[in-house]
PDB file of N, CA, C and O in Angstrom, chain B, residues numbered from 101:
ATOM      1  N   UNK B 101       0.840  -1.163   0.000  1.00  0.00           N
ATOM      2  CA  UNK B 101       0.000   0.000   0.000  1.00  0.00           C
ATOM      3  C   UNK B 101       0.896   1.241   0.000  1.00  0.00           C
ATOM      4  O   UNK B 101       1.818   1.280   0.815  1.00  0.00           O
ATOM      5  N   UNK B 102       0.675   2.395  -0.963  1.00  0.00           N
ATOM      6  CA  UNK B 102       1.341   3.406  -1.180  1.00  0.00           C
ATOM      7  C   UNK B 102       0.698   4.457   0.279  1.00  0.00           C
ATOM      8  O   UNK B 102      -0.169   4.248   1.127  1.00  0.00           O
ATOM      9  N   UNK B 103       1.363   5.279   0.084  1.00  0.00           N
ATOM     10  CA  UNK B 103       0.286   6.603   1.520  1.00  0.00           C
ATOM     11  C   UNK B 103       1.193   7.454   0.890  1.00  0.00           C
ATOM     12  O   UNK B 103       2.358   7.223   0.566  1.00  0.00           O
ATOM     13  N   UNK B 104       0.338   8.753   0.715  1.00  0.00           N
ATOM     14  CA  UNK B 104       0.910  10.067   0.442  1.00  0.00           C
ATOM     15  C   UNK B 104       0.381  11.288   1.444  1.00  0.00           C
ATOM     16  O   UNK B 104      -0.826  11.271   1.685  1.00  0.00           O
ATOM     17  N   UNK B 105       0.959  12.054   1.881  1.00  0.00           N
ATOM     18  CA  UNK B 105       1.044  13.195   2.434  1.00  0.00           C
ATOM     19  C   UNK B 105       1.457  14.538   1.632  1.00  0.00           C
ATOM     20  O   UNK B 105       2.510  14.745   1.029  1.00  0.00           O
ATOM     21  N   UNK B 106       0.367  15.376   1.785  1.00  0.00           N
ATOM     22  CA  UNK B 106       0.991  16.904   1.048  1.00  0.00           C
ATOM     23  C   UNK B 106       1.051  17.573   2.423  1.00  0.00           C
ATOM     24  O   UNK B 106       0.426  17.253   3.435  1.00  0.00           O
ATOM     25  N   UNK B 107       2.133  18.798   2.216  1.00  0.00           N
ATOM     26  CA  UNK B 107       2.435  19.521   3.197  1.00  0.00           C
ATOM     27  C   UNK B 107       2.387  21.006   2.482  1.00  0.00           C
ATOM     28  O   UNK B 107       2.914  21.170   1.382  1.00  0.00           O
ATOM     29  N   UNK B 108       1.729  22.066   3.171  1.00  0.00           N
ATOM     30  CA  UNK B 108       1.937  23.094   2.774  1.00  0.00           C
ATOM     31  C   UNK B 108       1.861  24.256   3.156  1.00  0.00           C
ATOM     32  O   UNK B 108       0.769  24.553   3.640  1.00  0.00           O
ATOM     33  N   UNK B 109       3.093  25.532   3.103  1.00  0.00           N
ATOM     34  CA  UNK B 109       2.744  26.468   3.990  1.00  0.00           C
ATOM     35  C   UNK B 109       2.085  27.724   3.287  1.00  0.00           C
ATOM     36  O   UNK B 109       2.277  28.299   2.215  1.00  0.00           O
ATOM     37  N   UNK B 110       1.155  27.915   4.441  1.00  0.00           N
ATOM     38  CA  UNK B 110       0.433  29.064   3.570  1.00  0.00           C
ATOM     39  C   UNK B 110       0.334  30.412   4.129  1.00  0.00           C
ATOM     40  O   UNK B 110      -0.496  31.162   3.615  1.00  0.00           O
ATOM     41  N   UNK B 111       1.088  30.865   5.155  1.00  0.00           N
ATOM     42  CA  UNK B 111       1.496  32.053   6.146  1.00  0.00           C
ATOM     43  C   UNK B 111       3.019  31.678   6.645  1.00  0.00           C
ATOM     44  O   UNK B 111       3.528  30.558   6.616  1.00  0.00           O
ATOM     45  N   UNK B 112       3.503  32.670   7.022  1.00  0.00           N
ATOM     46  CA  UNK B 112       4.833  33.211   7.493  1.00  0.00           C
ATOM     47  C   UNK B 112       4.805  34.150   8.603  1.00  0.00           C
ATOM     48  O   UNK B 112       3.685  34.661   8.601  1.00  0.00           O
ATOM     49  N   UNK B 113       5.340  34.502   9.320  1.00  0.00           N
ATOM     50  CA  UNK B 113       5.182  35.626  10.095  1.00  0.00           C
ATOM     51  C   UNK B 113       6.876  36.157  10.001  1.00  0.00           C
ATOM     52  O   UNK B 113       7.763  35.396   9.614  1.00  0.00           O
ATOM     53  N   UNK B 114       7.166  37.798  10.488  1.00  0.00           N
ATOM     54  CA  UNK B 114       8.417  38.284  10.293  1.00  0.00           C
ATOM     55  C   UNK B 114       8.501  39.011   9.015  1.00  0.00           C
ATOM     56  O   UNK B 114       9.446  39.763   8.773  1.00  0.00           O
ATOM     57  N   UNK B 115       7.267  38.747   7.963  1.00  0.00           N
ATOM     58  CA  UNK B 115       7.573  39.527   6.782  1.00  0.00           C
ATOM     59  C   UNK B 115       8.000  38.842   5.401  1.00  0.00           C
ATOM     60  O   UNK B 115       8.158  39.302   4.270  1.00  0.00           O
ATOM     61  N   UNK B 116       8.130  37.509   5.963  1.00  0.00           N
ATOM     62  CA  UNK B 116       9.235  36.686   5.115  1.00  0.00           C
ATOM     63  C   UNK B 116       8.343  35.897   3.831  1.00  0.00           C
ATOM     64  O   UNK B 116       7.484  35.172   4.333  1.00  0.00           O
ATOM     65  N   UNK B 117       8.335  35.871   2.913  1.00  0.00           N
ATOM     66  CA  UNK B 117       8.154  35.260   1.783  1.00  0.00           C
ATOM     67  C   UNK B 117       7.991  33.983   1.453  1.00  0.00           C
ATOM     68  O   UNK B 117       9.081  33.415   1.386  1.00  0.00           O
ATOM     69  N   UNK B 118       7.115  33.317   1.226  1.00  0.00           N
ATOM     70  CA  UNK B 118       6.948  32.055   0.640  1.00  0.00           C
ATOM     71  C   UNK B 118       7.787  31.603  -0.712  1.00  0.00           C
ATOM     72  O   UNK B 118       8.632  30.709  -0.736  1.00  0.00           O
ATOM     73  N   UNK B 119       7.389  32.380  -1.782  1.00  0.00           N
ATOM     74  CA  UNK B 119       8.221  31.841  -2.589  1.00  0.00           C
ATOM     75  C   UNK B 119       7.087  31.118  -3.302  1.00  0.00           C
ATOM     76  O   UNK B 119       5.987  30.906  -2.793  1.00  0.00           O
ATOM     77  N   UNK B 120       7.604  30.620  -5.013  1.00  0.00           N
ATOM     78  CA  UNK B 120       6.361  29.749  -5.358  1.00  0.00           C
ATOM     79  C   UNK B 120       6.369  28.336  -5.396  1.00  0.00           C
ATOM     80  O   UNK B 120       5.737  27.569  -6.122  1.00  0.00           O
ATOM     81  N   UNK B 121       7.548  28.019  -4.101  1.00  0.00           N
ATOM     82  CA  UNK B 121       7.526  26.472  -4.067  1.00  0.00           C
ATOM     83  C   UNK B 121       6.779  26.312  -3.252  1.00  0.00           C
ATOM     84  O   UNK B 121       7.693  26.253  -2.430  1.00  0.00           O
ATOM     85  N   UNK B 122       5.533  26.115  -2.388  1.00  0.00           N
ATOM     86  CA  UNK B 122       4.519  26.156  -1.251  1.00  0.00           C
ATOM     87  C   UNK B 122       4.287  24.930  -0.393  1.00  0.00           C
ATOM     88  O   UNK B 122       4.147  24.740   0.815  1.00  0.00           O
ATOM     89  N   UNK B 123       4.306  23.895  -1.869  1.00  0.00           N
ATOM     90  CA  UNK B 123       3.691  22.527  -1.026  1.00  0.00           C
ATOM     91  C   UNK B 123       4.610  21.594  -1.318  1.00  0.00           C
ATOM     92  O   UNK B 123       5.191  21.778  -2.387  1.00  0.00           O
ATOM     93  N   UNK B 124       4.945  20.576  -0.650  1.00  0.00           N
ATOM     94  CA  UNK B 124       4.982  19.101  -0.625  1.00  0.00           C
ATOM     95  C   UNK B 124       4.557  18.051  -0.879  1.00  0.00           C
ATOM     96  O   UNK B 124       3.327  18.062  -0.821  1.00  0.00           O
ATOM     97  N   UNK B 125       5.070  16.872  -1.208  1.00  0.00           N
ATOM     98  CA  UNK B 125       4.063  15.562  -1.412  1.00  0.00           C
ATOM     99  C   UNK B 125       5.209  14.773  -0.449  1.00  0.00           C
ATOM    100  O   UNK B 125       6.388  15.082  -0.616  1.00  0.00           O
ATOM    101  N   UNK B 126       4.874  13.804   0.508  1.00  0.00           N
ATOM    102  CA  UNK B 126       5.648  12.809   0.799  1.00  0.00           C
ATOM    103  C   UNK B 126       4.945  11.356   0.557  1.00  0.00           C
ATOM    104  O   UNK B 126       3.904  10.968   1.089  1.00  0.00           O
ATOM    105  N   UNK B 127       5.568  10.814  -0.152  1.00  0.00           N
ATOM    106  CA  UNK B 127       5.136   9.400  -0.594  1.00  0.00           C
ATOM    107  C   UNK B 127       5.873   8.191   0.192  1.00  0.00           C
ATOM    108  O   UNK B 127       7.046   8.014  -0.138  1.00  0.00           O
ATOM    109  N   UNK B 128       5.438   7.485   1.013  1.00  0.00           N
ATOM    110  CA  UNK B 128       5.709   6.408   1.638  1.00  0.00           C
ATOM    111  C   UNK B 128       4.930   5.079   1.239  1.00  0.00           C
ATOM    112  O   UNK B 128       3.818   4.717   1.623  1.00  0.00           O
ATOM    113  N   UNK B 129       6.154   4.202   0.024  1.00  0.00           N
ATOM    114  CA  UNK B 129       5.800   2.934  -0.801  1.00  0.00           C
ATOM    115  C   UNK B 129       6.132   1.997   0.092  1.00  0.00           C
ATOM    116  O   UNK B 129       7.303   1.819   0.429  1.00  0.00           O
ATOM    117  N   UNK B 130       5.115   1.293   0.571  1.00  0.00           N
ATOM    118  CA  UNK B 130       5.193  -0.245   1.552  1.00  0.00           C
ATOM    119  C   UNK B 130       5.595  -1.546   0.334  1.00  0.00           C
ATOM    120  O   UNK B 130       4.973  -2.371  -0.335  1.00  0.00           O
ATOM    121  N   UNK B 131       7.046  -1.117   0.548  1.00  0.00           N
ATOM    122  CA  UNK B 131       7.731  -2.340   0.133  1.00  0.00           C
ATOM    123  C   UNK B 131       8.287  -3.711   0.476  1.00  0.00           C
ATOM    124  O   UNK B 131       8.907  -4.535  -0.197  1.00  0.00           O
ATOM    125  N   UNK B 132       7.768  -3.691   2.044  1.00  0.00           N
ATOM    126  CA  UNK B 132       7.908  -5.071   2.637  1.00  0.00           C
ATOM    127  C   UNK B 132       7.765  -6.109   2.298  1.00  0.00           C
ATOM    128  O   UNK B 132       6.662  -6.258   1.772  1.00  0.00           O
ATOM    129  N   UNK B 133       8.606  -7.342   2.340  1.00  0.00           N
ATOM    130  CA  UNK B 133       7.864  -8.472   1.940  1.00  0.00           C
ATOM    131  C   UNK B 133       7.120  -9.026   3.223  1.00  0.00           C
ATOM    132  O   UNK B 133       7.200  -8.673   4.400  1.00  0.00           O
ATOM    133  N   UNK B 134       6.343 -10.047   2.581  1.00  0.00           N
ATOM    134  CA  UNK B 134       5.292 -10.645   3.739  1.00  0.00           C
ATOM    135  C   UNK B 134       6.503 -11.691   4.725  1.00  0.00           C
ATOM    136  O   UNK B 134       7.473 -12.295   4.269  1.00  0.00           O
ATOM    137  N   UNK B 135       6.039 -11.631   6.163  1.00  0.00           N
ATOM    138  CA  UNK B 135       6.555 -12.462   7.042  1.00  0.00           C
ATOM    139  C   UNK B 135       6.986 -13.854   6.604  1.00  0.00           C
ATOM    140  O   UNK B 135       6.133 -14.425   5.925  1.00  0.00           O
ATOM    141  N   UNK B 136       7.937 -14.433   6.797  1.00  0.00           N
ATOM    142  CA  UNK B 136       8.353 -15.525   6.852  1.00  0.00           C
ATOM    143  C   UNK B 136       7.829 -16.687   7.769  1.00  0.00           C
ATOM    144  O   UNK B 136       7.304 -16.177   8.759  1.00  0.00           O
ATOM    145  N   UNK B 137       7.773 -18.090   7.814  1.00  0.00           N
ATOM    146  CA  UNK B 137       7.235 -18.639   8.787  1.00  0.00           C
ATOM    147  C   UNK B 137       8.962 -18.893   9.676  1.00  0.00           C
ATOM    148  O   UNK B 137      10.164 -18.768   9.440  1.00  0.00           O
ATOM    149  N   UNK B 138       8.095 -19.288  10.704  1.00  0.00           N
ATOM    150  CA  UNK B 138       9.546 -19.074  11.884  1.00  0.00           C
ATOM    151  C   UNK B 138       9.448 -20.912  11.886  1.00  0.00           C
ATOM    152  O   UNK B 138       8.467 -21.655  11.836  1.00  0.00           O
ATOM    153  N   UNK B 139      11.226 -21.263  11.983  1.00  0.00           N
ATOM    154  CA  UNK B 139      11.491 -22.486  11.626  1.00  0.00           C
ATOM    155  C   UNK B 139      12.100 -22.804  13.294  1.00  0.00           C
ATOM    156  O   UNK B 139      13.148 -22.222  13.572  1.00  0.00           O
ATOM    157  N   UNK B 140      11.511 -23.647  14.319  1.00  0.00           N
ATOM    158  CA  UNK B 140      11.432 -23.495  15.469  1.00  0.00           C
ATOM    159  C   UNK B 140      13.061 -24.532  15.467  1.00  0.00           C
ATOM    160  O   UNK B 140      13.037 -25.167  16.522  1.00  0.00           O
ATOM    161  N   UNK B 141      14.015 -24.783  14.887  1.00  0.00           N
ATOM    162  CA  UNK B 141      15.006 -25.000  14.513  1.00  0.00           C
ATOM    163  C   UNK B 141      15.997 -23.842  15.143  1.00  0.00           C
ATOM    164  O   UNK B 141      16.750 -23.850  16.117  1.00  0.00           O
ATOM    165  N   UNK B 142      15.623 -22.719  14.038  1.00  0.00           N
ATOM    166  CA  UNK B 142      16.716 -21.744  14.298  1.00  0.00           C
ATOM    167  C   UNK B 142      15.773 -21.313  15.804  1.00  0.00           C
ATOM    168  O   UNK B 142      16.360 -21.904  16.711  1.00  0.00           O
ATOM    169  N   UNK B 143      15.119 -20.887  16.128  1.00  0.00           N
ATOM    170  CA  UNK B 143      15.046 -20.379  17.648  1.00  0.00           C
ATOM    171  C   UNK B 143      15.672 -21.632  19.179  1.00  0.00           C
ATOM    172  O   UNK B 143      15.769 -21.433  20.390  1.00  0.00           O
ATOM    173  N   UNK B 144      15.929 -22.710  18.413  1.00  0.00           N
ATOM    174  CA  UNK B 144      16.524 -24.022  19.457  1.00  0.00           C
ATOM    175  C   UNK B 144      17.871 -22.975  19.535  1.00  0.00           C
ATOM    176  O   UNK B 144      18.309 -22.334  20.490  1.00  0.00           O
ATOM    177  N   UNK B 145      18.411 -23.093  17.914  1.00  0.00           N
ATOM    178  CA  UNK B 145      20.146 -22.688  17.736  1.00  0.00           C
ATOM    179  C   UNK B 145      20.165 -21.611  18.630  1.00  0.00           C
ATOM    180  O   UNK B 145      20.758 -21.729  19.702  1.00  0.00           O
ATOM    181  N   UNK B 146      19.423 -20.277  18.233  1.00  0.00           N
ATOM    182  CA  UNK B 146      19.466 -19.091  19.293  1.00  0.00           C
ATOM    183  C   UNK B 146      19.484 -19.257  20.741  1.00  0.00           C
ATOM    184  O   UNK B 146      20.146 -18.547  21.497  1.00  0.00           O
ATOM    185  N   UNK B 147      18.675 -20.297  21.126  1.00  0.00           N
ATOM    186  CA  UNK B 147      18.741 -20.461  22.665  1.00  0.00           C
ATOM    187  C   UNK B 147      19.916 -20.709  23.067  1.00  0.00           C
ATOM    188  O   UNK B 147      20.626 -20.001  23.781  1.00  0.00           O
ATOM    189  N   UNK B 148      20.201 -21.998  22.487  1.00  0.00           N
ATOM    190  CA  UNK B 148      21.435 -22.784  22.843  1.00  0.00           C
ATOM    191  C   UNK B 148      22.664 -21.809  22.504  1.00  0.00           C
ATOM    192  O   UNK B 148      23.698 -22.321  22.933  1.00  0.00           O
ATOM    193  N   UNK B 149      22.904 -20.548  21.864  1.00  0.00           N
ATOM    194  CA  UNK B 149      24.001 -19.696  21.501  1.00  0.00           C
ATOM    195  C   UNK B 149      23.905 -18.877  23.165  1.00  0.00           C
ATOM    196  O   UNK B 149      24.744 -18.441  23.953  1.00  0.00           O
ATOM    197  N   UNK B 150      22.671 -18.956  23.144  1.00  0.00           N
ATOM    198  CA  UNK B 150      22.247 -17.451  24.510  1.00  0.00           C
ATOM    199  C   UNK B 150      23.048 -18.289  26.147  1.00  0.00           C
ATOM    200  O   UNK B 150      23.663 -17.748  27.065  1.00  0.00           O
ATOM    201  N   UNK B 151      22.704 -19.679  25.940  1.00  0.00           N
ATOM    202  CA  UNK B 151      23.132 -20.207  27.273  1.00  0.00           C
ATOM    203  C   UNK B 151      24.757 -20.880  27.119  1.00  0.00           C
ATOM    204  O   UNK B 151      25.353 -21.313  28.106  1.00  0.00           O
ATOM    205  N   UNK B 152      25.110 -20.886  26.294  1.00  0.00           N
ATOM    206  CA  UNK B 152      26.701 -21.432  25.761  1.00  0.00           C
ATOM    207  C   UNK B 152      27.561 -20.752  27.279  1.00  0.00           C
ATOM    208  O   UNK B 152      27.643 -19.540  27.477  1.00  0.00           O
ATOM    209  N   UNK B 153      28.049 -21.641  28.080  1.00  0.00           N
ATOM    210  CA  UNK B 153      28.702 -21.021  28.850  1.00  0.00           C
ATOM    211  C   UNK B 153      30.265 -20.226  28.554  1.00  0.00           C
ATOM    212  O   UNK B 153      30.865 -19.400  29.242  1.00  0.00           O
ATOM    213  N   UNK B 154      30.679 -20.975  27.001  1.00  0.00           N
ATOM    214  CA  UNK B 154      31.461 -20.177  26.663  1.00  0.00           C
ATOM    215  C   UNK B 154      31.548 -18.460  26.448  1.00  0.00           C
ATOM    216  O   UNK B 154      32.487 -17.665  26.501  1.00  0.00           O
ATOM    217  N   UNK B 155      30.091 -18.317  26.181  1.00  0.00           N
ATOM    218  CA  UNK B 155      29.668 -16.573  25.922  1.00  0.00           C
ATOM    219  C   UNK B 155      29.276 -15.712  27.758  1.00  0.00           C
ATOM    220  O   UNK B 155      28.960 -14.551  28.017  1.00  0.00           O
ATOM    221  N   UNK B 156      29.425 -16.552  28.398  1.00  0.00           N
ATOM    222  CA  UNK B 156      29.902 -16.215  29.746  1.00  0.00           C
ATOM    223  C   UNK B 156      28.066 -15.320  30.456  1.00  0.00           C
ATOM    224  O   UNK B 156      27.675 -14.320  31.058  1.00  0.00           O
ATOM    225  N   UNK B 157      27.492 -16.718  29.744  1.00  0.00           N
ATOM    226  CA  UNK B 157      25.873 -16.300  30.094  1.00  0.00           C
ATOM    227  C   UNK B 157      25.397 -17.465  30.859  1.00  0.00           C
ATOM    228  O   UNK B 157      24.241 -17.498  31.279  1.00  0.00           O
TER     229      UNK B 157
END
C-alpha cells in the first residue's frame, strides 16, 4: 500500500516570503515483503548460543 502526504505552507510571520515552491508531497511505498514462517530449529540454535557457557551467560 502506497500513503501520500501533502504539506503546505500558507502564512509566514516576520515579513518573510513564501516563494512559489509552497507545497509538498511525501510518498511512503510499503515495500515489505510478507513475514516468513519461523522455523522453530533456528530459535533451538538461538537459545542454545544465549546459554553457551562459553559466551559467559
Amino acid at each position: 500500500m502506497t500513503e501520500m502526504i501533502t504539506f503546505s505552507i500558507t502564512s509566514l510571520s516576520g515579513g518573510m516570503n513564501i516563494g512559489p515552491q509552497n507545497a509538498a508531497t511525501l510518498t511512503i511505498v510499503d515495500d515489505d515483503s510478507p513475514p516468513t514462517a519461523l522455523d522453530f530449529g533456528d530459535l533451538r540454535s538461538w537459545r542454545e548460543r544465549q546459554c553457551d557457557p562459553m559466551h559467559g551467560q
